[in-house]
N, C-alpha and C positions, 0 to 999 in steps of 0.2 A: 139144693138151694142153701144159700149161707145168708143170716141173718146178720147184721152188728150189733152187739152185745154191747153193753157198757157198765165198767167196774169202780167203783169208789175205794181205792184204796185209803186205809186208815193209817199215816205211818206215825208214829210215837217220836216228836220229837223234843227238842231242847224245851226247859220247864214244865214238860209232862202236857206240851199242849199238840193237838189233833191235828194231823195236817191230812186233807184230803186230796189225792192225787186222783182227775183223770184218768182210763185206763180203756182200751178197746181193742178188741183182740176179736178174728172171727171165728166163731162156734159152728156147728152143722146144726141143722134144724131139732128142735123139739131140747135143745141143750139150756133153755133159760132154766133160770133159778138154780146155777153151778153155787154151792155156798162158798164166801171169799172171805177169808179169817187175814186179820195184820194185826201185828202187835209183836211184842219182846215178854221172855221173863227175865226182870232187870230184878237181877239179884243187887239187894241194899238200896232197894228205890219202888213206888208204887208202880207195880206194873197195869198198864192199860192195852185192853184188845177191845176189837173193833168186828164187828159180824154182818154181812148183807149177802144178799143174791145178786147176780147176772139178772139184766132186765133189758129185753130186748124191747125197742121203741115201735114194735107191730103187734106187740102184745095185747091181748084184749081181754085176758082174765088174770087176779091177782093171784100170785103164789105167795102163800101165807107164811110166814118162818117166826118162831120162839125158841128162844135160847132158856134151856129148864134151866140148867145148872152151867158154870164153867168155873174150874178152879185148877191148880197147879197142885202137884202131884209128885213128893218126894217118893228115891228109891226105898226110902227107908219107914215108909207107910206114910209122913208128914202129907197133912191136907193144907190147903191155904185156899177157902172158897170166896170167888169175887162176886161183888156188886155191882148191881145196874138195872140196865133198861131187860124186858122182858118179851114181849113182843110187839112185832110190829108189820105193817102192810105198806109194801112197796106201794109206791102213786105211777103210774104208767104211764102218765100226759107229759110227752116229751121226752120218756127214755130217763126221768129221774130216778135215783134211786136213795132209801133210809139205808139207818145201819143201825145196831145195835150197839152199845160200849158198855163193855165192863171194865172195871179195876177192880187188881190183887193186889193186896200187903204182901208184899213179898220182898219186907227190907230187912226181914230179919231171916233171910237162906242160910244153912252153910253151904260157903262156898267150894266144899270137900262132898257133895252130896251131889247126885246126877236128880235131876228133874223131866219133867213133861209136862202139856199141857193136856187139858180134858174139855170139852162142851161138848154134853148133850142139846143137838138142835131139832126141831120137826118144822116140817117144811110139806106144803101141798097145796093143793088148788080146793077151795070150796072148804068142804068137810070130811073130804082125803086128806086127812095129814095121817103124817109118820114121822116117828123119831130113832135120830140116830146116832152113834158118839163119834167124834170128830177127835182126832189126838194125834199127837209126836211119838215117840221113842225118847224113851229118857233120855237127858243129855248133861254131861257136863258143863260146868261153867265157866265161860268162856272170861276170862280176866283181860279187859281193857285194859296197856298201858295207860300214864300220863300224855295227854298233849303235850307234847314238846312246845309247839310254837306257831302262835296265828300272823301270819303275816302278807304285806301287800305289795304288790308288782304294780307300776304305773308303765302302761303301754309305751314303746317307743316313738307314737303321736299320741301319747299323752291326750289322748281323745278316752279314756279307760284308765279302769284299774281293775287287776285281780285280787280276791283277799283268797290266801293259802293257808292250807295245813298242814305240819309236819311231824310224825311222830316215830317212835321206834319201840321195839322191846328185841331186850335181849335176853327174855327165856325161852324163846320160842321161834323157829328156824323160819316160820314162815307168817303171816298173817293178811287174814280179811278183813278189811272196815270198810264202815258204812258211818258217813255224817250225813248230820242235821243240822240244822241252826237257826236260833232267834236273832232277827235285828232290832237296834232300838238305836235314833237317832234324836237327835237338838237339832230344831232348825228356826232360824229367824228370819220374818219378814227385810226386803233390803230398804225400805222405809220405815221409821221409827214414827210412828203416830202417836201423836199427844193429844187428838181429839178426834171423836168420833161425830157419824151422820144422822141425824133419822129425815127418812124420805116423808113420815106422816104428816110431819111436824115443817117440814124443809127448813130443819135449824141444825148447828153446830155448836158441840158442848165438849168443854173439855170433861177428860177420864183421869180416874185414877190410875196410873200405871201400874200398881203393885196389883191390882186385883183384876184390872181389866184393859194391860194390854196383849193388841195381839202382834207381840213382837215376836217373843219368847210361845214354840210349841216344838211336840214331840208327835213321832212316827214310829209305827211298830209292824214290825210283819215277821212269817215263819217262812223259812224253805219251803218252796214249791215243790222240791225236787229231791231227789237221794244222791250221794256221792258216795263213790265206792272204789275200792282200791285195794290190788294182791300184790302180796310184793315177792309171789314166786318168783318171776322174772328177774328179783332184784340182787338175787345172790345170799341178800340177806335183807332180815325184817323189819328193814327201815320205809316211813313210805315218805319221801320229802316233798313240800311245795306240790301238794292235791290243790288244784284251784276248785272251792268249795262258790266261788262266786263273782261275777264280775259287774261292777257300775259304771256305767256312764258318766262321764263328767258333766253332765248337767243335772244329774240327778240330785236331787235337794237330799239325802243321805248324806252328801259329802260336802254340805254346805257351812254345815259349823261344827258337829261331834259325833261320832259316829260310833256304836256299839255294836259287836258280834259275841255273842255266846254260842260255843259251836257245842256237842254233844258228839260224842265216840260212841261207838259200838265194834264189837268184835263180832262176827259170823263165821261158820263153815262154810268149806268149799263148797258144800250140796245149797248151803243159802245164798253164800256168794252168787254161784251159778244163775238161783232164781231170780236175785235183783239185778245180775247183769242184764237177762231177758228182758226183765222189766223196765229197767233202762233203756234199752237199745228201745225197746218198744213207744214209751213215750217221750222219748228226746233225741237222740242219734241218730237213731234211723228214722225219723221222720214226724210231722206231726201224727195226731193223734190217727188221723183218717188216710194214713199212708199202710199200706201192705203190712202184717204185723208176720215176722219170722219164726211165729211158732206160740204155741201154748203152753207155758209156764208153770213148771211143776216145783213143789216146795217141799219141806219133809211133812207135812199133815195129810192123813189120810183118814178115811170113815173103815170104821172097824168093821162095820156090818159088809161093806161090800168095799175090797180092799181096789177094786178099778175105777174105781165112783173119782172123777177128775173136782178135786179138789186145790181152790187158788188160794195161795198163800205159804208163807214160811215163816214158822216162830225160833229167835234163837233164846238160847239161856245166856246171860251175858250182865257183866258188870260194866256203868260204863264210867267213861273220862270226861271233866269239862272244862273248858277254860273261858275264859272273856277276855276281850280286850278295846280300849276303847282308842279310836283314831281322830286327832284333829284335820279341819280344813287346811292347815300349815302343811300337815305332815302330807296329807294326799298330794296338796300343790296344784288341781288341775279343777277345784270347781270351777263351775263358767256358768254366768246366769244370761240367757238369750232375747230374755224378758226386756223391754224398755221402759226403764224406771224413771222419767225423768218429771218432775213438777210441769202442775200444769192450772195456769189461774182461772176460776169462772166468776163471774160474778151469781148471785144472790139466786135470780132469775134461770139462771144457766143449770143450777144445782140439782133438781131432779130427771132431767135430762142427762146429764152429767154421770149421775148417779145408775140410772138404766142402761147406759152405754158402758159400763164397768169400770170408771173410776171412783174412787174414795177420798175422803178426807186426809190427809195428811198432821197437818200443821196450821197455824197463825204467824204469820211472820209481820212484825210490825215494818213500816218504811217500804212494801209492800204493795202494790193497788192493782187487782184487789187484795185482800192480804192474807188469802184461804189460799194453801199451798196441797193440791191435789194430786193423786198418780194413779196407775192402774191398780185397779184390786187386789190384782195377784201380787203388787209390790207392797199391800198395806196390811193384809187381813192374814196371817200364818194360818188363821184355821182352815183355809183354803184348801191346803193340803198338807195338814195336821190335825192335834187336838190340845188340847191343855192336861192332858193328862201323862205327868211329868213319873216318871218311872221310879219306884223307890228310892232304889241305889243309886242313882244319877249325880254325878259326885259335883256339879257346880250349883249355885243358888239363886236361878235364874227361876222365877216362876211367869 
């Protein structure tokens, strides 16, 4: 009998922030609590890993897992021991599962020195625990070229766009990457409101626009996803135009300005190999609950019992980053679907009005009545936004 197992992948991407990837793959019975390590050592940047079990959703007793120690491990006896969380107990109600993180200093490597990772974890049912070390084989470090070039493809019906990557290096005959990417967009409501509602009161007041409109907001998210690319096949070690991501043109991303920070990494073949599985596994070949092609092996293995099936692959690697920001001109294909047009009520009409999802707009004199209305989603950007405008954001739009 085969159970579904389900994995939380932790993968480390752009600004060192967590992205948790779905993951299901089926095990033979009695195989919960497989330990699933994700993480890099990002030589010249703070490295972050990620530790949980396999948790099968028929499960009916917890298996207990503590991470004593984990740290990175030069050849040349250099320790670098990370911080974090300690232990913790899987929740079983629904097949959820924790995970553990740590982070390494690990920005001051040489980059002429081979590495490995180290955790000691104990894992068990009850008052059965046992521990055990979890580790790589040293490795080199793998030096990320520069991004060459982020750029975008508008579909031939322009109903889409791709945004790409393109990079190369020429000290080295072949290579593997892996990107990530943080998005961060502007976007503005298509009605500009000068005055706001309240239902309690069923009055209309003008706002101050510098502090309280909601014209001007901002949207942020991370890759869902890994993107990976060998450029054995290429002759040579260029990989040109990876599409790392594609949007709809109706997506508010492409409404007014639109930001990608992608993040490189270099991998081995033996890692490559594991994220292709893992790929195929949660995107290609199917969604999550489609046939999975096999169980995915990575270079970490448990000392103590060198068969013990172990998920995950840590690489040593320096990485690349770039940004780039795109306007609504340059995309050419936002489309809003939305019907934004005014709409009058009188006084009486206003709370009703207001429950069926339009808002205030404006006061337009010469007017009757002279409250100029539209739908929600045409007045209110927090709708699907925030105000929380992103450092670096180079216009002065609050």
């Amino acid at each position: 009998m085969k159970r579904r197992l389900y994995i939380y992948m932790a993968i480390v991407c752009a600004a060192a922030v967590s992205c948790i990837y779905p993951y299901e793959v089926d095990l033979k019975e009695g195989t919960s609590g497989t330990v699933v390590i994700s993480g890099d050592i990002l030589c010249g940047e703070i490295s972050k890993f990620d530790i949980s079990l396999t948790q099968s959703v028929s499960d009916t007793v917890s298996d207990v897992f503590g991470v004593h120690e984990l740290y990175v491990e030069g050849e040349d006896g250099s320790r670098y021991d990370g911080t974090g969380g300690k232990y913790f107990v899987p929740n079983h109600q629904g097949g959820s599962v924790g995970y553990v993180s740590y982070e390494v200093d690990t920005r001051n490597l040489d980059k002429n020195i081979r590495y490995r990772f180290v955790a000691k974890i104990s894992k068990g049912v009850d008052s059965k625990v046992y521990a055990k070390t979890y580790s790589t084989d040293f490795m080199p470090v793998l030096i990320s070229p520069p991004i060459d070039s982020i750029s975008y493809k508008v579909a031939d019906d322009s109903m889409s766009v791709a945004i790409q990557v393109t990079t190369h290096d020429d000290n080295t005959p072949v290579g593997c990457y892996r990107w990530t990417y943080e998005e961060n967009w502007e976007v503005v409501s298509e009605q500009m409101a000068t005055h706001a509602y309240s239902y309690y009161s069923n009055s209309v007041y003008e706002i101050d626009f510098e502090s309280q409109n909601r014209y001007y907001c901002w949207g942020k998210s991370v890759s869902s996803d890994f993107y990976l690319f060998n450029t054995q096949e290429m002759g040579t070690n260029v990989a040109p135009l990876v599409t790392i991501q594609t949007l709809d043109r109706e997506e508010k991303k492409l409404s007014r300005l639109y930001c990608i920070d992608v993040t490189q990494f270099v991998v081995s073949e033996e890692n490559y190999r594991f994220w292709e599985t893992m790929r195929k596994n949660t995107g290609s070949a199917g969604d999550i609950y489609s046939p999975q092609p096999g169980k995915p092996r990575g270079n970490i293995v448990c000392e103590e019992d060198r068969d013990e099936y172990v998920i995950g692959a840590v690489s040593c690697t320096t990485i690349s980053t770039l940004r780039r920001f795109i306007t609504r001109e340059e995309f050419g294909i936002y489309y809003n679907s939305s019907d934004c047009g005014f709409r009058n009520f009188d006084r009486g009409q206003w709370q009703t009005a207001y429950m069926e999802g339009y808002d205030i707009v404006t006061i337009m004199e010469g007017v009757t009545p002279p409250y100029l209305w539209a739908k929600e989603e045409c007045v209110d950007c927090t709708l699907y936004g925030t105000k929380n405008k992103p450092d670096f954001w180079p216009t002065d739009n609050n």
